[in-house]
C-alpha positions in Angstrom: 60.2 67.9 130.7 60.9 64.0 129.8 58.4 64.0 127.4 59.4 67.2 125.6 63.2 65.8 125.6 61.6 62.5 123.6 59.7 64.6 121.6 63.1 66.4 120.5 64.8 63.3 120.2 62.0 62.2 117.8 62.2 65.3 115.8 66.0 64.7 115.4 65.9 61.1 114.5 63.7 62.0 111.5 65.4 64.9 110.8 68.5 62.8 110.4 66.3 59.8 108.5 65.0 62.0 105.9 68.5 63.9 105.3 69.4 60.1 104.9 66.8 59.4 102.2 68.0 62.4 100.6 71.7 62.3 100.4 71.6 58.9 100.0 69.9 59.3 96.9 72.9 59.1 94.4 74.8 57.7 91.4 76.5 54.3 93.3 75.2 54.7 96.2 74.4 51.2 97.8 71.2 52.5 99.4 69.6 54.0 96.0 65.7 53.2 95.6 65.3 49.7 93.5 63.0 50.2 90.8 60.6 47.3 89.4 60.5 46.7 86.0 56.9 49.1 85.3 59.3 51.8 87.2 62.3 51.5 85.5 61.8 50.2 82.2 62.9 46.6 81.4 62.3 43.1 79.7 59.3 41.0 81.3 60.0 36.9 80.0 57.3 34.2 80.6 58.6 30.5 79.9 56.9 27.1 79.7 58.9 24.8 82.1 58.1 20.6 80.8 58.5 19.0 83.7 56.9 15.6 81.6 60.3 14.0 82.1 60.8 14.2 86.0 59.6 12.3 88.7 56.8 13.7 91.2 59.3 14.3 93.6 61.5 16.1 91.9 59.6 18.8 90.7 60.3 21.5 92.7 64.0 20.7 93.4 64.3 20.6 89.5 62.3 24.2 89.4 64.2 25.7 92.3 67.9 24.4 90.4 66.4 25.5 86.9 65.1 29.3 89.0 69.5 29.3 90.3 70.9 28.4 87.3 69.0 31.3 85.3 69.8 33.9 88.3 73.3 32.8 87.9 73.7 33.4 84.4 71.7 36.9 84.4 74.3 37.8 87.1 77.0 37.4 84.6 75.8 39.8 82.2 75.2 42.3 85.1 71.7 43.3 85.2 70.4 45.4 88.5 68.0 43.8 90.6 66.8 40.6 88.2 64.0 39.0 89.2 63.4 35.1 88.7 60.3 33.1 90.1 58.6 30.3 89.3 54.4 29.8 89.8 52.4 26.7 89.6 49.0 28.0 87.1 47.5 27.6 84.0 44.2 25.2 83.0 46.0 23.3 81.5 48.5 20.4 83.1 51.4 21.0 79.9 51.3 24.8 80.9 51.5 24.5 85.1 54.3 24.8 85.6 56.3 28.4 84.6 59.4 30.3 84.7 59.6 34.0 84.7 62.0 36.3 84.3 62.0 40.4 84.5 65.2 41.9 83.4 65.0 45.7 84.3 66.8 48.0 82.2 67.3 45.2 79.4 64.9 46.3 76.7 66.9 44.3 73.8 64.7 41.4 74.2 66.4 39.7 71.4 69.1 39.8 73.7 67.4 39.1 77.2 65.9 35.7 75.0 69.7 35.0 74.4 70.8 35.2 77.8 67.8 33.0 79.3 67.7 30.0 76.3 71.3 29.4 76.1 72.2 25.9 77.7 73.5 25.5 81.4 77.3 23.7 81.1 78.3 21.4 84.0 82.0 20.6 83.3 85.0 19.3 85.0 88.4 21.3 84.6 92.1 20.3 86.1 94.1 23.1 87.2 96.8 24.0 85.1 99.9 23.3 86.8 102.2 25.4 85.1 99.7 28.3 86.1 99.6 27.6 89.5 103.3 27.0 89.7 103.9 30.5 88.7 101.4 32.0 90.9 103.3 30.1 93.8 106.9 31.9 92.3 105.6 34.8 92.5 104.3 34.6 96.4 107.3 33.2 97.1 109.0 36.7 95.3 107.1 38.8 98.2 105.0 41.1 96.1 101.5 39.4 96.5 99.6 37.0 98.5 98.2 34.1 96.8 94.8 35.5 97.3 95.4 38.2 95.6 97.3 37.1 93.0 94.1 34.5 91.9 92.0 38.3 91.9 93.9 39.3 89.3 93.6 36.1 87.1 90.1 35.0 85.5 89.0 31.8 87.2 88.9 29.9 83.3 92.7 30.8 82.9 93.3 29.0 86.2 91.8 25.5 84.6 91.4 23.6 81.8 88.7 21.6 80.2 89.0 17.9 80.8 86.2 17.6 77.9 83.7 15.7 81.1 80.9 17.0 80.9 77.7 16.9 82.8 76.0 15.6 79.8 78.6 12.1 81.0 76.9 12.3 84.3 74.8 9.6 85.3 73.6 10.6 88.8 74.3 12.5 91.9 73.8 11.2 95.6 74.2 12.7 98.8 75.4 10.1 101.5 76.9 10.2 105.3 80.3 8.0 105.8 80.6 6.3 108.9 81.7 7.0 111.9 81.6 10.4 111.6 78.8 10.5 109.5 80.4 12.8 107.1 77.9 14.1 104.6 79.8 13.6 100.8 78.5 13.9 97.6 78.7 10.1 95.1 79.3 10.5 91.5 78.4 8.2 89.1 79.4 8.6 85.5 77.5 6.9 82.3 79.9 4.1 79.8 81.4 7.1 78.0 82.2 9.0 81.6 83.5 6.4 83.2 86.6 5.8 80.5 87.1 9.7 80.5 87.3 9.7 84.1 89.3 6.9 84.4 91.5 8.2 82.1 91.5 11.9 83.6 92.2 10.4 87.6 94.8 8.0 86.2 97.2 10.5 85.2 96.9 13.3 87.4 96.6 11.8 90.8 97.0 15.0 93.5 95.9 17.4 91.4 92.9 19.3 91.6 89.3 18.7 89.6 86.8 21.2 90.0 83.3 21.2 88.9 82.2 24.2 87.0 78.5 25.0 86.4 78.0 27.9 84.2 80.9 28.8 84.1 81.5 29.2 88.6 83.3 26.7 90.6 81.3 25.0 92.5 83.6 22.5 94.0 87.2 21.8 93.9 87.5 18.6 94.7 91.6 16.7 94.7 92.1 13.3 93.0 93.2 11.0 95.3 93.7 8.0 93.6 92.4 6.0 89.9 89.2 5.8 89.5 88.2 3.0 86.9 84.2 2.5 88.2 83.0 5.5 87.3 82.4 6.3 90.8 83.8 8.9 92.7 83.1 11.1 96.0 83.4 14.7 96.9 83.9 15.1 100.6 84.9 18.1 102.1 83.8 20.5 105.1 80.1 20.3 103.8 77.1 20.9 106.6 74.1 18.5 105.0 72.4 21.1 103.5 75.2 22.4 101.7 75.8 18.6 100.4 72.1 18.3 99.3 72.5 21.8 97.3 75.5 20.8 95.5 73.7 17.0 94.7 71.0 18.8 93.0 72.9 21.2 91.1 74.4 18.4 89.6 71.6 16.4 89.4 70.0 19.0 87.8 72.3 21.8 86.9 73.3 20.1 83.1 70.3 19.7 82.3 67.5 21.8 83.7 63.8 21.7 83.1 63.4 22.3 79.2 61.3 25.8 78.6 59.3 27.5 76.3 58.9 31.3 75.7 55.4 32.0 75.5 55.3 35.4 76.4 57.3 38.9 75.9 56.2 42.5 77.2 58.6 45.5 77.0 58.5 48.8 79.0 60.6 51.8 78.0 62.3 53.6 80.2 60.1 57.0 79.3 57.1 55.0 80.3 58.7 53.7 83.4 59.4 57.2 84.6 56.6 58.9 83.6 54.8 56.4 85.9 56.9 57.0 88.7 56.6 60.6 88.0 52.5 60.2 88.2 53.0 57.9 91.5 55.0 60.1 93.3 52.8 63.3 92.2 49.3 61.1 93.8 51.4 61.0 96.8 52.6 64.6 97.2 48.6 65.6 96.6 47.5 63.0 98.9 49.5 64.0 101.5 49.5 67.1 101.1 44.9 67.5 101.3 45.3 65.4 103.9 47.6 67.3 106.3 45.5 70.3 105.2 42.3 68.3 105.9 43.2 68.0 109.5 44.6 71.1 110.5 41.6 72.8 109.5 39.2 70.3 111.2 41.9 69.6 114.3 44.1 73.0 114.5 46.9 72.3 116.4 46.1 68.7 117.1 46.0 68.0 113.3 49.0 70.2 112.6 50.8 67.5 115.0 49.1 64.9 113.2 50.6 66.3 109.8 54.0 66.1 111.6 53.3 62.4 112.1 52.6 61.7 109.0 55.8 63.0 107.4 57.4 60.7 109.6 55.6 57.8 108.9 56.6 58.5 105.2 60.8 59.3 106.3 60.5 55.9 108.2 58.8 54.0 104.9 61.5 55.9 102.3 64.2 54.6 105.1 62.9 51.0 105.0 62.5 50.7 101.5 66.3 51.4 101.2 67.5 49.8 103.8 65.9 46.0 103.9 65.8 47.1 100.0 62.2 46.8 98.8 61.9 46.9 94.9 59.2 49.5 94.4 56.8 49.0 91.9 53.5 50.7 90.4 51.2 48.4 92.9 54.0 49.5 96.0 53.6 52.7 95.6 49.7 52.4 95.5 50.1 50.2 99.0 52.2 53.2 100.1 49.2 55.7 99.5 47.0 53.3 100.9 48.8 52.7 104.3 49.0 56.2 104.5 44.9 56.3 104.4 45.1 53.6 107.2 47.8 56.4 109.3 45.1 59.1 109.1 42.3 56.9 110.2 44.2 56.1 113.2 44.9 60.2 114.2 41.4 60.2 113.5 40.3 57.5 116.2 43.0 59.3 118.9 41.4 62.6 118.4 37.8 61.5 118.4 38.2 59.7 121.7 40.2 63.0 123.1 37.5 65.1 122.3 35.2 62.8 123.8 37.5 63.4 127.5 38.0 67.0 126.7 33.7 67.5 126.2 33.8 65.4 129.9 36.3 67.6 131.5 39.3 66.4 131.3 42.6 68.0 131.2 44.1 68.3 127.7 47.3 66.3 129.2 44.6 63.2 130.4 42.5 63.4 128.0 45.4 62.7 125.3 46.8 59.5 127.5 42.5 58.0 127.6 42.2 58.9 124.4 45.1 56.7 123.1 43.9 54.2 125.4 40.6 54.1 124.4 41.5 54.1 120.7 44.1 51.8 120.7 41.5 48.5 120.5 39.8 50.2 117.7 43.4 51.0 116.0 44.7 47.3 116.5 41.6 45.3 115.2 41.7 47.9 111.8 45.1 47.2 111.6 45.4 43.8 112.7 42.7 42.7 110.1 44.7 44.7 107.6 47.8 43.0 108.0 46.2 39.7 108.1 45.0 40.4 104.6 47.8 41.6 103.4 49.8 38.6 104.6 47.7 36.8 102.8 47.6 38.1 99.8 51.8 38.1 99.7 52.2 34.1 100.9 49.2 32.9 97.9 49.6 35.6 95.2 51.5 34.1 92.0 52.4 37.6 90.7 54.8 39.3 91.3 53.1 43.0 91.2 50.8 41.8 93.6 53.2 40.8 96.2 54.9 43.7 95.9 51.7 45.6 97.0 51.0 43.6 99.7 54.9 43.6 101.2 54.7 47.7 100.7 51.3 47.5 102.6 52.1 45.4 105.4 55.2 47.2 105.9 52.9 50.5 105.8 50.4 49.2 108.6 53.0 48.7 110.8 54.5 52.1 110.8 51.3 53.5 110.7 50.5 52.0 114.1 53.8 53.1 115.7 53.7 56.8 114.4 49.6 56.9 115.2 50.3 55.7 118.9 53.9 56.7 119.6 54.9 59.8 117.9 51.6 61.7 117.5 51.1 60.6 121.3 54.4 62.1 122.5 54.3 65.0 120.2 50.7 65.9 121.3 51.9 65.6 125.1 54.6 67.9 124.1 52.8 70.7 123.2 49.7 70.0 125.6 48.5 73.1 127.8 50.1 73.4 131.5 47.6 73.4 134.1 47.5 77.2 134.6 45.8 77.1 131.0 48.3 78.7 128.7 47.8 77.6 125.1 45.0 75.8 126.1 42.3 77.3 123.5 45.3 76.9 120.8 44.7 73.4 121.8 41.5 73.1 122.6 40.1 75.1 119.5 39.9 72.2 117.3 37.3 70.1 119.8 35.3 72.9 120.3 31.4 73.0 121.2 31.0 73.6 117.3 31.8 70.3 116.1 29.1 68.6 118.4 
């Protein structure tokens, strides 16, 4: 009876899962599949990143501010699911180092070129007074909180340009101050910043200066007194690493890694569909003569199997919507695949039942051996599997291979709990009692025949 109980509550859960991946399957819904760029139609950019003019060290803190700064900007604009990465390839050493950017749904790519190449802006700004002094009436009047009073005012109203730039900067630095070892972030200005900022601290002492980049605050930091060296500190409630983040957008931030488009590819939205179409049409058929495959050679057995199997594929749909997993062409092949690797699991179970049944065994023991006596066979296969595909995700440099590999993985893993879990407990669930009933129902797919 406990088992049969599970087996319901099994049979609910992915009753309920799948209505999930089904209702949850609308216009603005948060959980709505994320489509790659070959899915959904998009801009693919490939950029040249000189790092000739940066020190060894630097590199990758250089790449990782220049990879932020371009997110940052493509946010701006709006575009679902962006995706920015940089890889270290190419023969030669001038073309190693490389930005790229797919934008999906963009497929002006005079305009996605427009968004990427325009400059980054690091820029100081003083709060207006008189702005902030009427925000502050009006909490006083009662009707708002200053919160959301500053909601319904655009950031740039609330601050004016000071006309420092990061262009003045001369460097960055991230120090502790004793005793407390406070981490705080050093400015120093070049000639030309230091008289601005002289200039800028000497007559608005107590107000506040915030650094922009792009266009976002990324510090508001309050004069404190006249600053004629050029030198200045940002100190606030910063943990270190937060510190070190801002001290490289700044470093970095004004003036990121020059690039170079060197390539462009466009997919249309019919294209991208019509490929999704033809993904999710291999998997219907694939499923589909598979389930049939084993009911005919299993019976019941394999019907149970095919019941598995559609909830290896409601737990997958579920995953993909909930971690979210961009799905691309090469996901949806790792799905199909990992589907393969399901099967040959129900195949391994079943071989080693009919193996207890031919000795004897009672349909309800020989499904508990045969699970045990499959389950090394199942975890090598899958262990290996995953291995690989693990693998192939931490080294691969694009971005449609990772996103097979991520799909995959994710795919052996279910497999391995719907193979020895679920098919087990349904299988028990349905097993003969030990007066016989349904026992050639059960029984009929191990028969003498298949010998």
């Amino acid at each position: 009876m406990k088992i049969r109980l599970t087996a319901v509550a099994i049979l609910l859960i992915l009753v309920l899962g799948g209505w999930f991946v089904y209702s949850s399957e609308k216009e603005g819904s948060n959980y709505n599949f994320k489509y790659g760029l070959d899915l959904q139609g998009g801009t693919h950019l490939m950029y040249r990143a000189d790092v000739s003019g940066i020190v060894d060290g630097d590199i990758n803190g250089a790449l990782d501010s220049l990879k932020e700064t371009i997110e940052r900007r493509i946010n701006i604009f709006g575009v679902s699911e962006p995706l920015v990465q940089t890889e270290v390839g190419g023969r030669l050493e001038t073309d190693k180092y490389r930005l790229i950017v797919e934008l999906p749904g963009v497929t002006d790519t005079t305009e996605a070129i427009r968004l990427i190449g325009q400059t980054p802006l690091l820029e100081f700004r003083l709060l207006d007074s008189n702005k902030s002094l009427e925000l502050l009436e009006l909490e006083q009047s009662g009707e708002k909180t200053i919160d959301e009073l500053l909601l319904d005012v655009p950031i740039n109203d609330l601050y004016v340009p000071t006309g420092l730039t990061g262009g003045l900067l001369e460097r960055a630095q991230l120090q502790f101050v004793p005793p407390t070892n406070e981490p705080v972030v050093s400015l120093s200005f070049n000639s030309e910043g230091r008289e601005l900022f002289s200039e800028i601290t000497k007559n608005n002492i107590g107000e506040i200066l915030a650094i922009f980049l792009d266009g976002t605050p990324v510090s508001t930091p309050v004069i404190n007194s006249h600053i004629a060296d050029g030198k200045a500190q940002i100190s606030g409630a910063f943990s270190p690493e937060e510190a070190r983040l801002l001290v490289r957008d700044l470093n970095f931030g004004a003036l990121p890694v020059p690039i170079e488009l060197i390539e462009t590819q466009t997919v249309g939205p019919t294209l991208g569909k019509e490929t999704l179409n033809k993904g999710a049409y291999a998997l219907v058929i694939g499923f589909t003569l598979i389930t049939i495959f084993l009911a005919i050679w299993y019976r019941l057995p394999g019907l149970i199997a095919g019941v598995s199997l559609i909830g290896y594929l409601i737990i997958m749909l579920m995953l993909f919507k909930l971690i979210p997993v961009t799905l691309t062409s090469s996901g949806i092949a790792g799905l199909i695949l990992s589907l393969g690797m399901a099967v040959d699991a129900n195949v391994l179970i079943f071989e080693r039942m009919r193996e207890e049944l031919r000795g004897g065994a009672s349909p309800y023991n020989a499904i508990n051996t045969g699970v045990k006596r499959a389950w090394s066979s199942i975890r090598d296969g899958n262990l290996s599997s995953l291995i690989s595909a693990v693998i192939l995700y931490w080294f691969a440099g694009a971005a449609i291979v990772k996103g097979f590999a991520l799909v995959f993985a994710i795919g052996v893993i279910v497999s391995m709990f719907t193979a020895i879990f679920v098919t087990k407990t349904f299988a028990l669930a349905v097993s003969p009692n030990r007066k016989g009933k349904m026992k050639w129902l059960f029984n009929s797919g191990f028969s003498n025949k298949n010998k």
